[in-house]
N, C-alpha and C positions, 0 to 999 in steps of 0.2 A: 087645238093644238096639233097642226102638223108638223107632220120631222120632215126636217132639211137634211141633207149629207153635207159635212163641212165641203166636201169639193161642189158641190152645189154652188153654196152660198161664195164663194169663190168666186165662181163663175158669173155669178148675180153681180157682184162686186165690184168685178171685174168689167164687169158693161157698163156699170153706172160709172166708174172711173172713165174708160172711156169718150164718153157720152157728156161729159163735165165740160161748163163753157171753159176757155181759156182764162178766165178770170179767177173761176171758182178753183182751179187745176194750180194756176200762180199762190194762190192762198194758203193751199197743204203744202207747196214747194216751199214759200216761207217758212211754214212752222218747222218743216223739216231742217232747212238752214239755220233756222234758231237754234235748234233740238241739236245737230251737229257742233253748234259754236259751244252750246252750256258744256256739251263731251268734252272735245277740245281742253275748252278750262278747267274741269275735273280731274280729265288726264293727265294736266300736268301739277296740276296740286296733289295727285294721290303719290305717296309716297314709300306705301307698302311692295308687297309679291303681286307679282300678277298672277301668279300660278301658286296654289299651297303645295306643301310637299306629300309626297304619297305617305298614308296612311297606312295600308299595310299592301306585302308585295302583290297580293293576288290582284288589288285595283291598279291596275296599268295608267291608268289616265291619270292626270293632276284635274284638280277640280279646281273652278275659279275663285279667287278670293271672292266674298260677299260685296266687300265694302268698295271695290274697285269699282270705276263706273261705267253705269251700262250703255253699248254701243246702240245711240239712237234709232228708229226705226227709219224705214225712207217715209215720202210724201206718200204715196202708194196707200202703206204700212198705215199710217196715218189714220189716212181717209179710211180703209178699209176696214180698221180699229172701231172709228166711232159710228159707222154705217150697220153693222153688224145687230 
């Protein structure tokens, strides 16, 4: 067991993304385009808040609905995900 720094493994990551033939690279671009379309359809079926309302005044921020759908990752994101 040795320890990586997350910014390490980043940078590992990040070379083998690099480093990917143009074929393998078109393939996470797809799942990405997939992952983007299913968003797309989500977001216009959800019909809730996008934003809850604040809870009490000291939290400034809105926090996000749960059930709203979550904004896809890129190809990158992807690859970098299941490499890890």
């Amino acid at each position: 067991g040795q320890k990586i720094s997350t910014t390490e493994v980043a940078k590992l990551v990040s070379k083998a993304w690099k480093a990917l033939h143009e074929d393998e690279r078109l393939e996470w671009e797809e799942i990405a385009k997939q992952d983007r379309r299913r968003y797309e359809r989500e977001k216009l079926m959800y019909k809730g808040p996008w934003k809850l309302p604040v809870a009490s005044e000291k939290k400034k921020r809105n926090s996000k609905d749960p059930l709203a759908p979550k904004i896809p990752p890129s190809a990158f994101l992807s690859f970098s995900n299941s490499n890890r």
